[in-house]
Each structure stands twice: as C-alpha cells, then as structure tokens.
HTML snippet that shows the backbone in 3Dmol.js (N, CA, C, O; Angstrom):
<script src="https://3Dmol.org/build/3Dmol-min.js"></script>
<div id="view" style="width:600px;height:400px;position:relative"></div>
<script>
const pdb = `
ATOM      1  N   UNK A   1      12.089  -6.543   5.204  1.00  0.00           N
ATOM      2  CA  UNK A   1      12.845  -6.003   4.093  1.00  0.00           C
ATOM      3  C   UNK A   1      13.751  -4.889   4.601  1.00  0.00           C
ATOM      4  O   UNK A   1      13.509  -4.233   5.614  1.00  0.00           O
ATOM      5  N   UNK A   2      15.011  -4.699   3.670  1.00  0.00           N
ATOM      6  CA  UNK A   2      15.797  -3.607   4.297  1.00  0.00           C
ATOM      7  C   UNK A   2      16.057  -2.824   2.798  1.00  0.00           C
ATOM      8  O   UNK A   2      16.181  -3.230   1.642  1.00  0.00           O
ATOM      9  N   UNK A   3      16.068  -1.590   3.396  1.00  0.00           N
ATOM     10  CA  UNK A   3      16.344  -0.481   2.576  1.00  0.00           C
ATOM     11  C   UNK A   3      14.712  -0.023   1.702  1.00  0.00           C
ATOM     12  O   UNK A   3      13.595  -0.525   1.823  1.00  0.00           O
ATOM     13  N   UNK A   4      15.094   0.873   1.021  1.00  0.00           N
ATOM     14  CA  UNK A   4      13.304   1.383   0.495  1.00  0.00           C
ATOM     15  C   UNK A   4      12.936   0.205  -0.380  1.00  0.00           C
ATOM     16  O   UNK A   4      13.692  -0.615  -0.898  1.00  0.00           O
ATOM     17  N   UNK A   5      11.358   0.307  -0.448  1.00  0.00           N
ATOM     18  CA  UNK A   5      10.590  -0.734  -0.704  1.00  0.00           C
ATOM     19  C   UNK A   5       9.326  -0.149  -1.936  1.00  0.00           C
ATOM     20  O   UNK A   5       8.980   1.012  -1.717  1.00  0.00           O
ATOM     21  N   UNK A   6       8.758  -0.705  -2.946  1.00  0.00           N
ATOM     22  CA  UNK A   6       7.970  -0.231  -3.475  1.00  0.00           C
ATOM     23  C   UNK A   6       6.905  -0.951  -3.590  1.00  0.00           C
ATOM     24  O   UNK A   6       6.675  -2.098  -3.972  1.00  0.00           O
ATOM     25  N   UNK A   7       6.148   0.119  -3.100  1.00  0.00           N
ATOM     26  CA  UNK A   7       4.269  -0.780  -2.653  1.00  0.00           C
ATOM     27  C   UNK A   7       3.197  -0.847  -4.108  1.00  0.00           C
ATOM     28  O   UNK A   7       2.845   0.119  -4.786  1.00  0.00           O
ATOM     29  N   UNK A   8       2.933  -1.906  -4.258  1.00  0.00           N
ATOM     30  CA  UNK A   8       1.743  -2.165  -5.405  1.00  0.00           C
ATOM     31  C   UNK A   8       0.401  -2.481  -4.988  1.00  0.00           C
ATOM     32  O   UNK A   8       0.078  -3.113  -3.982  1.00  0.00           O
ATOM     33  N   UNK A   9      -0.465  -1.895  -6.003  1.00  0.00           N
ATOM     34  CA  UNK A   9      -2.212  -2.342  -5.875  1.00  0.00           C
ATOM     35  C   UNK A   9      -2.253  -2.999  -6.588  1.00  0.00           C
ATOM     36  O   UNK A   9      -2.068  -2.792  -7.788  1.00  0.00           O
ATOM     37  N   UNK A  10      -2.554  -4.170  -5.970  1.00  0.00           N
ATOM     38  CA  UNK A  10      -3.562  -5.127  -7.075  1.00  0.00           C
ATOM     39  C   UNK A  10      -4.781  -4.641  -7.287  1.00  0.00           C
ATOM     40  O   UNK A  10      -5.617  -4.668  -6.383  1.00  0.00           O
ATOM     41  N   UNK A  11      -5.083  -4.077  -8.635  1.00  0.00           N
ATOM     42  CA  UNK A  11      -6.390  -3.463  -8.884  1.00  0.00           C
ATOM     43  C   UNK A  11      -7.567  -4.572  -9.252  1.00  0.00           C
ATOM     44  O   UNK A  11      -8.731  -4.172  -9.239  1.00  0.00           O
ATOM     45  N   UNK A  12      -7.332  -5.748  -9.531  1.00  0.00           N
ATOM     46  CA  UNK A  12      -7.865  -6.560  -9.873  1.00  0.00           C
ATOM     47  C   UNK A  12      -8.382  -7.214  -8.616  1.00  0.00           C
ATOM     48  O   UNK A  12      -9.433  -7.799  -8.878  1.00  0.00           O
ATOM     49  N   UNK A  13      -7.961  -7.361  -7.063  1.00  0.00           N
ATOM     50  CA  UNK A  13      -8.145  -7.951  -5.997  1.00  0.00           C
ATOM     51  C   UNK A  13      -8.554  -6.513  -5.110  1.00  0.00           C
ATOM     52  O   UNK A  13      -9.231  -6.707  -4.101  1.00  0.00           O
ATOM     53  N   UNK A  14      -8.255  -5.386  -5.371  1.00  0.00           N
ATOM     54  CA  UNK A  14      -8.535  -4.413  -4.365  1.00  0.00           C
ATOM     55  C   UNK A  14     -10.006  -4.240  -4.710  1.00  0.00           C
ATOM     56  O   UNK A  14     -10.610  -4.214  -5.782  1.00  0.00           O
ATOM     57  N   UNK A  15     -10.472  -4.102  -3.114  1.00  0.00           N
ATOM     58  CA  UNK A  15     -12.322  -3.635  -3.281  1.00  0.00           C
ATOM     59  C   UNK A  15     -12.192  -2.321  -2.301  1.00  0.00           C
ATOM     60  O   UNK A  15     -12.947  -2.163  -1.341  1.00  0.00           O
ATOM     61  N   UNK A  16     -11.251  -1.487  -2.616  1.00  0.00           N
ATOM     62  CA  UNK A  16     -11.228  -0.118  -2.100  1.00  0.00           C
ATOM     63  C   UNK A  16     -12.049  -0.784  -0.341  1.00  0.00           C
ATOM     64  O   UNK A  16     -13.130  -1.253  -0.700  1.00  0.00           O
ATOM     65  N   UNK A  17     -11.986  -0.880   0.482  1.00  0.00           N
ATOM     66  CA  UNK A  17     -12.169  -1.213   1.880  1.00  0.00           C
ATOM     67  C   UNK A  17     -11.681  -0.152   2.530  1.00  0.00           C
ATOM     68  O   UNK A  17     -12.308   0.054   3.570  1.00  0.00           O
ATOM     69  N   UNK A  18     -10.354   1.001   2.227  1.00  0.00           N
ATOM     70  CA  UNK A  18      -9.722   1.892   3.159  1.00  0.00           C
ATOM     71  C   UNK A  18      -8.855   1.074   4.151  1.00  0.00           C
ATOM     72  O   UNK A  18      -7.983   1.887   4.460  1.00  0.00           O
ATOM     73  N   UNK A  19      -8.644   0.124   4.708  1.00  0.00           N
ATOM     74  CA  UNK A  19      -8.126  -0.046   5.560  1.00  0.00           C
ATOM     75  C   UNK A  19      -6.491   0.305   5.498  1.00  0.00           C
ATOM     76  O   UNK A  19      -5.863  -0.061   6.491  1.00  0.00           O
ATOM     77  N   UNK A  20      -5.990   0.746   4.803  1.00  0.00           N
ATOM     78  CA  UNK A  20      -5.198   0.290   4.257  1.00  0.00           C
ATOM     79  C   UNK A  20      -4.790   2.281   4.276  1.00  0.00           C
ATOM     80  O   UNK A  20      -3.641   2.641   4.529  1.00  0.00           O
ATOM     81  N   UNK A  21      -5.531   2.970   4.078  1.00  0.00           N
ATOM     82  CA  UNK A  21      -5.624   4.757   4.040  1.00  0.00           C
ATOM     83  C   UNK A  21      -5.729   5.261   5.646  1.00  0.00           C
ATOM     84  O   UNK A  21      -5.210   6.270   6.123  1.00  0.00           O
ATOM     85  N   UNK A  22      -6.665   4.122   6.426  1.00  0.00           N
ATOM     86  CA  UNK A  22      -6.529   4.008   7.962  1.00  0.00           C
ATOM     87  C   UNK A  22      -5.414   4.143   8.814  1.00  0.00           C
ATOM     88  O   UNK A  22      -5.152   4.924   9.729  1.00  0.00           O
ATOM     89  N   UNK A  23      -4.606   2.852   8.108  1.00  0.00           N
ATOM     90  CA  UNK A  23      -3.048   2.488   8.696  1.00  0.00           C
ATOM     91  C   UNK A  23      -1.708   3.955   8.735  1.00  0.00           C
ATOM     92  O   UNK A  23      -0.866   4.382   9.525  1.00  0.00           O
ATOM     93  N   UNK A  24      -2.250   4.295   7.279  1.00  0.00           N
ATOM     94  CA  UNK A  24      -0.868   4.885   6.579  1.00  0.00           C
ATOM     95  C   UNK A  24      -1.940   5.494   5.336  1.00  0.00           C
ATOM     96  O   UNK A  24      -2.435   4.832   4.425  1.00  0.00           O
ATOM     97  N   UNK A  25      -2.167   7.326   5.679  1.00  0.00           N
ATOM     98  CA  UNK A  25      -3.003   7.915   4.696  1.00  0.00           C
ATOM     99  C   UNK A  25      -1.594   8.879   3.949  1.00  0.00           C
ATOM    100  O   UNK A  25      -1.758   9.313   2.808  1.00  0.00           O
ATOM    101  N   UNK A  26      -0.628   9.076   4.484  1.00  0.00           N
ATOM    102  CA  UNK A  26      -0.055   9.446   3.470  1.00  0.00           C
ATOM    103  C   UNK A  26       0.848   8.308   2.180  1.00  0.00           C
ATOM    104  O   UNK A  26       1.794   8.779   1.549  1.00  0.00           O
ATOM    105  N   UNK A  27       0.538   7.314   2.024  1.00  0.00           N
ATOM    106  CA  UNK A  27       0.996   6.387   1.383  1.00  0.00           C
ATOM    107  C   UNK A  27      -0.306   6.077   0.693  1.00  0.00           C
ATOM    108  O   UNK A  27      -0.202   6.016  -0.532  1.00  0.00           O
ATOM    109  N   UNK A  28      -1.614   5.848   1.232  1.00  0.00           N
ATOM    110  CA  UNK A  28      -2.264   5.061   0.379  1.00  0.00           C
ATOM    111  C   UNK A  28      -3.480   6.432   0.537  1.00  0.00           C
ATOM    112  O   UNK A  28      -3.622   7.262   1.435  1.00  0.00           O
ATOM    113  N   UNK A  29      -4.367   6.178  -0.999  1.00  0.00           N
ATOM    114  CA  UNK A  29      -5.395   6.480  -0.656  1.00  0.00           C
ATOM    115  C   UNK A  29      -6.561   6.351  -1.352  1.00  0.00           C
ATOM    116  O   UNK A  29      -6.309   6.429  -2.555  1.00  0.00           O
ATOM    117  N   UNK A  30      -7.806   6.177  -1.125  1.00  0.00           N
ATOM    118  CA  UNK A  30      -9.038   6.019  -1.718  1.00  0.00           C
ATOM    119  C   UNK A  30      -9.960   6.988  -2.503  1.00  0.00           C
ATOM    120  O   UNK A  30     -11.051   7.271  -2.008  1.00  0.00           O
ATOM    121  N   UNK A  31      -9.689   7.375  -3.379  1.00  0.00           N
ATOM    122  CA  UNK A  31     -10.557   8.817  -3.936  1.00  0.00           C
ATOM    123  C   UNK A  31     -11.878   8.417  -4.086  1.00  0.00           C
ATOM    124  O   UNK A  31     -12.275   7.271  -4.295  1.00  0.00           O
ATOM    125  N   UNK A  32     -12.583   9.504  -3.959  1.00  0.00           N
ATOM    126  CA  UNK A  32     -13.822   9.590  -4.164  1.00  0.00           C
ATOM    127  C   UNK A  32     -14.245   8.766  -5.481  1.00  0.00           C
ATOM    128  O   UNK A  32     -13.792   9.164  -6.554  1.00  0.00           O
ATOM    129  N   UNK A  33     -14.829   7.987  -5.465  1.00  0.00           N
ATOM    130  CA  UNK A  33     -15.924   7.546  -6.549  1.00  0.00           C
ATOM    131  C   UNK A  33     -14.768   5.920  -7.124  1.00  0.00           C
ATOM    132  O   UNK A  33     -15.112   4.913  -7.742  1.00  0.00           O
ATOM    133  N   UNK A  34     -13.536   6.285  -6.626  1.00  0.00           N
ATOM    134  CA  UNK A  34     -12.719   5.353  -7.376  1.00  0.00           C
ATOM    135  C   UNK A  34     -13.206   3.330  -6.667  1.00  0.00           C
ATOM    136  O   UNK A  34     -13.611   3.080  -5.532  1.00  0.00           O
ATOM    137  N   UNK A  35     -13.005   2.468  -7.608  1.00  0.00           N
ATOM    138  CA  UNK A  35     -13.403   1.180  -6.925  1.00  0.00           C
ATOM    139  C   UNK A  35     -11.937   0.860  -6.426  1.00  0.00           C
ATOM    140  O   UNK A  35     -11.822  -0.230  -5.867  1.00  0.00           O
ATOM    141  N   UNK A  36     -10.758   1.662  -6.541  1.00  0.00           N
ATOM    142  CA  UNK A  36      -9.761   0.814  -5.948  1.00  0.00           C
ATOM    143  C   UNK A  36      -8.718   1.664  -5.334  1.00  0.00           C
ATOM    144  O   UNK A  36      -8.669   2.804  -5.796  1.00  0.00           O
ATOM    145  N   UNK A  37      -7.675   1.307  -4.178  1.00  0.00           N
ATOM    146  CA  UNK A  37      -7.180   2.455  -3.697  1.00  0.00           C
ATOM    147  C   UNK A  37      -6.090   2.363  -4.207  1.00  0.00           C
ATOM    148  O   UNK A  37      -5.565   1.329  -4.620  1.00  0.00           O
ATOM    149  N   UNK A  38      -5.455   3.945  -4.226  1.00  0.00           N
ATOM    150  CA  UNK A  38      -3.904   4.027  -4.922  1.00  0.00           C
ATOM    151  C   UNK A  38      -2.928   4.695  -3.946  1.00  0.00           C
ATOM    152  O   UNK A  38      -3.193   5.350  -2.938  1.00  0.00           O
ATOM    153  N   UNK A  39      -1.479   4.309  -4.592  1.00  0.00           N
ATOM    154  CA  UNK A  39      -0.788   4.514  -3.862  1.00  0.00           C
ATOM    155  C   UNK A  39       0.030   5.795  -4.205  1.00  0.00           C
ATOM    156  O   UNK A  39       0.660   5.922  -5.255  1.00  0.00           O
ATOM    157  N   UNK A  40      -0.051   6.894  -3.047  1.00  0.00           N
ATOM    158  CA  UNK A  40       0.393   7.777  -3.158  1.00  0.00           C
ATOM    159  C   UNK A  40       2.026   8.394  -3.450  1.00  0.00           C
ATOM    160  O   UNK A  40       2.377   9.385  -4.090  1.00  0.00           O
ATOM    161  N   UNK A  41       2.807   7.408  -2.729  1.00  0.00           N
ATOM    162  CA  UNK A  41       4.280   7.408  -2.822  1.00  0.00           C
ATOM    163  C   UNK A  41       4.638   5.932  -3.044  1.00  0.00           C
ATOM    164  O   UNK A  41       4.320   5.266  -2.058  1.00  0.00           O
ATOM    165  N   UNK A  42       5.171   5.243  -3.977  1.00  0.00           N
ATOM    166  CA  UNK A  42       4.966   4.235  -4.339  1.00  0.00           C
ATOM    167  C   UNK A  42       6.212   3.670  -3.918  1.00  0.00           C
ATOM    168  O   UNK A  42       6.330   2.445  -3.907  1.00  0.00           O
ATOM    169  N   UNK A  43       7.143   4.402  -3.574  1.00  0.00           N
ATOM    170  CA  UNK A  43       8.771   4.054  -2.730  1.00  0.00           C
ATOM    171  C   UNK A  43       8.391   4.569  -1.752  1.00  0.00           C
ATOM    172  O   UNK A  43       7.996   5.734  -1.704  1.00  0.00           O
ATOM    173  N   UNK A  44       8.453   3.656  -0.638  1.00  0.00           N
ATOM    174  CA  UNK A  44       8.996   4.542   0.616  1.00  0.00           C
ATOM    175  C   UNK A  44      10.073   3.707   1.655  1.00  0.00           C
ATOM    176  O   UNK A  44      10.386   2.522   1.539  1.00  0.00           O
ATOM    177  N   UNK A  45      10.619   4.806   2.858  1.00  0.00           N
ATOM    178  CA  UNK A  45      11.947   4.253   2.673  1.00  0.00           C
ATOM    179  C   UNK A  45      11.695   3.467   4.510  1.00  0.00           C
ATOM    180  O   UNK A  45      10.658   2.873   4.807  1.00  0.00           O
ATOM    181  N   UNK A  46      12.698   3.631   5.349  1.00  0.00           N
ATOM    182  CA  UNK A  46      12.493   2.416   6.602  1.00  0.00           C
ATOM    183  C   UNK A  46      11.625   3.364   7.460  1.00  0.00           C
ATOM    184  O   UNK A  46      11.042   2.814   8.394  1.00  0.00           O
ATOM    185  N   UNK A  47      11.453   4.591   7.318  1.00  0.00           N
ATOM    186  CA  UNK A  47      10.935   5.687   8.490  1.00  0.00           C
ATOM    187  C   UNK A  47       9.216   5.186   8.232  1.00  0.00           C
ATOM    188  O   UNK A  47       8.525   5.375   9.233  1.00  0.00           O
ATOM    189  N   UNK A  48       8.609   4.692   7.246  1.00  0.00           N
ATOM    190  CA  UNK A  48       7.586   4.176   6.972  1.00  0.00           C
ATOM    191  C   UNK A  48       7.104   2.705   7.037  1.00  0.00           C
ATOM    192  O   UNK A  48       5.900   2.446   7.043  1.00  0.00           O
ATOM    193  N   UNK A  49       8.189   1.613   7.092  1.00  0.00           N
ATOM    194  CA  UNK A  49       7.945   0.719   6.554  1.00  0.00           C
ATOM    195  C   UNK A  49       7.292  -0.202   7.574  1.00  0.00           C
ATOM    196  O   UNK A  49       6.572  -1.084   7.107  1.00  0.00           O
ATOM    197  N   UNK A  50       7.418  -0.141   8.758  1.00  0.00           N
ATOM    198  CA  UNK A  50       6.532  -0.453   9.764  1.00  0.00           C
ATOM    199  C   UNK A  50       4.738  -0.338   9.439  1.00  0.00           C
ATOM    200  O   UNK A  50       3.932  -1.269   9.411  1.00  0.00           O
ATOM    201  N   UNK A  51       4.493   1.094   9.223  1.00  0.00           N
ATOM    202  CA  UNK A  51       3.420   1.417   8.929  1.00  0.00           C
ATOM    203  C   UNK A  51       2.617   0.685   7.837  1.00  0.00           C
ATOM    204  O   UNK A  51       1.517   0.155   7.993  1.00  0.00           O
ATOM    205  N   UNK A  52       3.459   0.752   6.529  1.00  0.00           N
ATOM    206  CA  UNK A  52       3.408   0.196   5.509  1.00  0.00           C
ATOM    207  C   UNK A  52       2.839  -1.435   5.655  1.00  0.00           C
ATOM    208  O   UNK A  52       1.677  -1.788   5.454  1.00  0.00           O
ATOM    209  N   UNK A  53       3.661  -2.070   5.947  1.00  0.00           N
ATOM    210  CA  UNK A  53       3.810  -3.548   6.047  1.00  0.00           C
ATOM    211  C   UNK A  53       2.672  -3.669   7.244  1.00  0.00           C
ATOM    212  O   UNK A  53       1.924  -4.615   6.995  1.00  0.00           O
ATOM    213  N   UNK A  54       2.290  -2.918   8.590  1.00  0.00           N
ATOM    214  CA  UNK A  54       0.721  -3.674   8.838  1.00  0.00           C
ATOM    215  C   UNK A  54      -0.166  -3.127   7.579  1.00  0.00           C
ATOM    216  O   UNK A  54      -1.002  -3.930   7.164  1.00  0.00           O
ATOM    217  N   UNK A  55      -0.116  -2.291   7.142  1.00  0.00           N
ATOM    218  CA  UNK A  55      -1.378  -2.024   6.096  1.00  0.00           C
ATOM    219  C   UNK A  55      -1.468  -3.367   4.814  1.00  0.00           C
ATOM    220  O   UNK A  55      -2.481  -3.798   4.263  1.00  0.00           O
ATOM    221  N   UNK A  56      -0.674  -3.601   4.706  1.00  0.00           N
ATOM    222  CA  UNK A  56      -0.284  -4.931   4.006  1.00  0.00           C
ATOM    223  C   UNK A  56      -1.479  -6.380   4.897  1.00  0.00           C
ATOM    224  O   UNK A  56      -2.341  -7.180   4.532  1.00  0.00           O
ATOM    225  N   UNK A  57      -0.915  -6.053   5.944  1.00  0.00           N
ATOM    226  CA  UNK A  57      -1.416  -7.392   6.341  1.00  0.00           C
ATOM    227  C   UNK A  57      -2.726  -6.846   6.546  1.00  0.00           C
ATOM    228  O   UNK A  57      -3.435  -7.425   5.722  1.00  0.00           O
ATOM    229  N   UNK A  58      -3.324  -6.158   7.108  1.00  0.00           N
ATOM    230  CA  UNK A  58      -4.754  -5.304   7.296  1.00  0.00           C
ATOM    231  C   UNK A  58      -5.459  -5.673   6.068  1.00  0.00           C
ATOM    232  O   UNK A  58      -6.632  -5.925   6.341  1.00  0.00           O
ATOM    233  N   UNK A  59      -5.162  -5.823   4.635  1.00  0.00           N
ATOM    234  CA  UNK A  59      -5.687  -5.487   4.468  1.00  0.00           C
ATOM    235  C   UNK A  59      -6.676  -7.203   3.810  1.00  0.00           C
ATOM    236  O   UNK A  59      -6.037  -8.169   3.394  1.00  0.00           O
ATOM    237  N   UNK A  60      -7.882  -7.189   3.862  1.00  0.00           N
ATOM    238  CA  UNK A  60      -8.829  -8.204   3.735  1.00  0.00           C
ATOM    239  C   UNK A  60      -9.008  -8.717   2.002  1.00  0.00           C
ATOM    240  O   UNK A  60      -9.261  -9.895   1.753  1.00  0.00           O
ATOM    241  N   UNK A  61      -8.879  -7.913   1.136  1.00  0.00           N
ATOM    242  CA  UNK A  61      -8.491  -8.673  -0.177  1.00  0.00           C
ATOM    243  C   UNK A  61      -7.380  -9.411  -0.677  1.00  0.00           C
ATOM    244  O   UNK A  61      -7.325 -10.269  -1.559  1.00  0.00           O
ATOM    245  N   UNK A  62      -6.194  -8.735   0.316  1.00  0.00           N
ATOM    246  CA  UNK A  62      -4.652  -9.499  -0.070  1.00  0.00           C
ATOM    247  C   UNK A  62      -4.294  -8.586  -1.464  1.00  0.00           C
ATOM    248  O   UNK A  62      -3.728  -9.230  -2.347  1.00  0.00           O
ATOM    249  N   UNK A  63      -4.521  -7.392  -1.701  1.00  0.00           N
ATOM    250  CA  UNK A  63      -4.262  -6.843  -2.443  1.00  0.00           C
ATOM    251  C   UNK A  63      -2.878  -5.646  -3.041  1.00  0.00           C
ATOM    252  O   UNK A  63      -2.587  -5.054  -4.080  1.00  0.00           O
ATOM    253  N   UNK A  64      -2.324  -5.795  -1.601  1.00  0.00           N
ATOM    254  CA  UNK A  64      -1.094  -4.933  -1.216  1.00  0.00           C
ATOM    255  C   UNK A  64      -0.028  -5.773  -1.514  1.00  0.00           C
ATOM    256  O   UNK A  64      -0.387  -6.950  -1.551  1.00  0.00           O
ATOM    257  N   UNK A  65       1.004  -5.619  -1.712  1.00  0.00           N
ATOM    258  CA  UNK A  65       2.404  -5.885  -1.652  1.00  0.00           C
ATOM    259  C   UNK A  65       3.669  -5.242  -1.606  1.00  0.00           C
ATOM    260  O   UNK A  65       3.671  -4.081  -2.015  1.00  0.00           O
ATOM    261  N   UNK A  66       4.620  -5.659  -1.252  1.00  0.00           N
ATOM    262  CA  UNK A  66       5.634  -4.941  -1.024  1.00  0.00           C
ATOM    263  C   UNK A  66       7.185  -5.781  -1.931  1.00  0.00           C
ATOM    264  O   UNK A  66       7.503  -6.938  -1.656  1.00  0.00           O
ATOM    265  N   UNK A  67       7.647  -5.276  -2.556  1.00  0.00           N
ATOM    266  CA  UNK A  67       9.115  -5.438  -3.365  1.00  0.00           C
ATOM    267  C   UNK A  67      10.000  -4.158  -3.445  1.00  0.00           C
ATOM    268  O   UNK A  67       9.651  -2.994  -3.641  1.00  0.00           O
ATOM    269  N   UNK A  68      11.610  -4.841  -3.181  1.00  0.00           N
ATOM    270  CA  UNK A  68      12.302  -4.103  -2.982  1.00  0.00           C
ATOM    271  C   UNK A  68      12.588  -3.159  -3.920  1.00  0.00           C
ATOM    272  O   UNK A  68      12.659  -3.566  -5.080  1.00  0.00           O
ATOM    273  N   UNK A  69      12.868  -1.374  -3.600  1.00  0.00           N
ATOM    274  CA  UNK A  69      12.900  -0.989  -4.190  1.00  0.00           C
ATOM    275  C   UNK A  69      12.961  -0.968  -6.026  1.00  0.00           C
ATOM    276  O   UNK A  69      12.048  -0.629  -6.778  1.00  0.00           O
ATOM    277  N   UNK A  70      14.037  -1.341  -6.317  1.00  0.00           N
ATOM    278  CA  UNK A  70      14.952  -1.786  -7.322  1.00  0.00           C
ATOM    279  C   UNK A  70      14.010  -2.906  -8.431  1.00  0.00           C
ATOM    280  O   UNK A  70      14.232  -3.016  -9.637  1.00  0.00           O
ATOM    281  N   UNK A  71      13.297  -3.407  -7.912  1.00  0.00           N
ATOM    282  CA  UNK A  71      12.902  -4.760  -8.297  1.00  0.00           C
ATOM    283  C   UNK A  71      11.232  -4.314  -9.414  1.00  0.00           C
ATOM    284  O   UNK A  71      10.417  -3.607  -8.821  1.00  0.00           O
ATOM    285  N   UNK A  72      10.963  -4.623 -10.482  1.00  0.00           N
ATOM    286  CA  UNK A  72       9.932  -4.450 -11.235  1.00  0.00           C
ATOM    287  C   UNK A  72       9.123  -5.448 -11.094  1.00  0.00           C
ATOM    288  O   UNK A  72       8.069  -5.482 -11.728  1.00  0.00           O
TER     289      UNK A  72
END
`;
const viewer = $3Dmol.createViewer("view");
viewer.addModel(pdb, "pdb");
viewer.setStyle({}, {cartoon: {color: "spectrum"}});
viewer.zoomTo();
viewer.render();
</script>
C-alpha cells in the first residue's frame, strides 16, 4: 500500500495473543484484563508501515487488517 493506511481489530477473531504489541507496541496494544487488542494510532503513515504489515501477518487469528487511509 502507498500513502497512510488505517489498521482495524477484528474483535470478534482477536484472542488478544500480543503478537501483534511484540511487532509494533506503539501501534497496537493489549490492556490488562482486556480479551482483545486495540489499536493505538489507527492511521499510520509509510515510516511505520513495514512494521505494521508484519504484525498483520504475525498475527495467528487473522484478525488485523490494513485499508487505505481514506477508505471506511
């Protein structure tokens, strides 16, 4: 993808695992007691998106995604 990107939880498929807070903890993260992880900056722009996109694939529920900024 080019240009900023906005990352979603599937809360319904996420089983909070962290892997994903591992990759990239200022983007994602797991709070205490919560069953699912959230995303801290929900745009981020190309200086991240490397990071971003393995946490995507990392992660074992398939619960991450990525759409372009702009896009709902």
């Amino acid at each position: 993808m080019n240009g900023p990107v906005r990352v979603a939880v599937d809360a319904s498929r996420c089983q909070a695992y962290g892997l994903c807070v591992a990759v990239h903890p200022d983007v994602f993260d797991v709070p205490a007691g919560s069953p699912t992880a959230v995303v801290l900056r929900d745009v981020v722009g190309a200086g991240d998106l490397d990071d971003v996109e393995q946490a995507v694939r990392a992660c074992p529920a398939q619960a991450l995604s990525l759409h372009p900024a702009g896009e709902r």
